[in-house]
C-alpha positions as CSV (number, residue, x, y, z in Angstrom):
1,X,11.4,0.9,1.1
2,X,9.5,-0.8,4.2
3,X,6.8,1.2,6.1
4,X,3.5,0.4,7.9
5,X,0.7,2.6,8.7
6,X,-1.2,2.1,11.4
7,X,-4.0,5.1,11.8
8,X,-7.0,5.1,14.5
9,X,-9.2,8.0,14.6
10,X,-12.4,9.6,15.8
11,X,-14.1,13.1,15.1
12,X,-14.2,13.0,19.3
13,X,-10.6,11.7,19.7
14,X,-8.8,14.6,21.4
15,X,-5.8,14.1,19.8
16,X,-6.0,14.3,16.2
17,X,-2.7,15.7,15.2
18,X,-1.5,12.8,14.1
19,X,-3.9,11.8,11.9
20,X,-3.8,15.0,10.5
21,X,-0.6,15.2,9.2
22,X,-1.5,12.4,7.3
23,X,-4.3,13.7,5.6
24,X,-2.1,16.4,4.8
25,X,0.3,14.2,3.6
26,X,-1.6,12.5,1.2
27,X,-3.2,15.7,0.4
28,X,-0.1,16.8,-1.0
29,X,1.1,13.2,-2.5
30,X,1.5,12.5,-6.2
31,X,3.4,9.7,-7.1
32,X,5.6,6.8,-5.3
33,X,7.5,4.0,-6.5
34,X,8.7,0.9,-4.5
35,X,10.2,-3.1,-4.5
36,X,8.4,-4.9,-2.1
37,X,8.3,-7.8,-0.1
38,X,4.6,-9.2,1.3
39,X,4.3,-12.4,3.6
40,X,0.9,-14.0,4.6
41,X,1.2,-15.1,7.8
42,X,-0.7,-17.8,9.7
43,X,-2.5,-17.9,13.4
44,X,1.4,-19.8,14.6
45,X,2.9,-16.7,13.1
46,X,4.9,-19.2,10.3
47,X,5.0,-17.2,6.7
48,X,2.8,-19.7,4.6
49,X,3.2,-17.4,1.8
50,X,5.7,-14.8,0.4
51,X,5.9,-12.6,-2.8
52,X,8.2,-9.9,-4.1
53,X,8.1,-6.9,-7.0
54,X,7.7,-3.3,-7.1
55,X,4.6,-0.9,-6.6
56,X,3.7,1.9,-8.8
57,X,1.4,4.9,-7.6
58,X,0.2,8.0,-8.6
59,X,-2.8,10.1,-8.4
60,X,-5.6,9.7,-9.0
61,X,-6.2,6.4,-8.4
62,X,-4.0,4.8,-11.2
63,X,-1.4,2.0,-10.2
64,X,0.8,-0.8,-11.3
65,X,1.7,-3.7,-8.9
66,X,4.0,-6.1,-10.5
67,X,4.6,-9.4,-8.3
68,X,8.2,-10.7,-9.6
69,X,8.3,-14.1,-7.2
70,X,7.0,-16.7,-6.7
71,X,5.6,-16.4,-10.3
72,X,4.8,-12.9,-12.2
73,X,1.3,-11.5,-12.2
74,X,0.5,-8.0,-12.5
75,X,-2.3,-5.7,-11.2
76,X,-2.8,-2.1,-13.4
77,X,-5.7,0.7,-12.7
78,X,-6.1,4.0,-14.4
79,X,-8.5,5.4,-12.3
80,X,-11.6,3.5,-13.8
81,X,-10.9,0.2,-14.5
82,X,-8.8,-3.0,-13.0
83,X,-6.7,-5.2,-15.0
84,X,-5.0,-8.6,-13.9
């Protein structure tokens, strides 16, 4: 799964359909589960950096994030707390 989100809005922008479907969306979101692939990327727009593993959401606020590569490391939340 690749996506990217980019969202800009005002409570004078005239056109706020857009961002409303996404506060409906999330509204209505519960869980999601993904592999990714996340690159840091310097100011000559060379990859300096890049990782791989899989995502874990659900609401509320409770996540797992599990880097695979370059090394393992894991990120979990219930809600309340962080653990690495």
């Amino acid at each position: 799964m690749t996506f990217a989100v980019s969202v800009a809005a005002e409570e004078s922008s005239p056109d706020t359909a857009g961002f409303t479907r996404l506060q409906d969306y999330l509204e209505n979101f519960g869980s999601m589960r993904a592999d990714f692939r996340q690159e840091v990327i310097n100011s000559d727009r060379e990859i300096i950096e890049e990782t791989r593993g899989h995502v874990l959401l659900k609401k509320p606020g409770r996540f797992r994030w599990h880097y695979t590569e370059p090394f393992e490391r894991v990120i979990v939340s219930d809600g309340t707390r962080v653990w690495l």
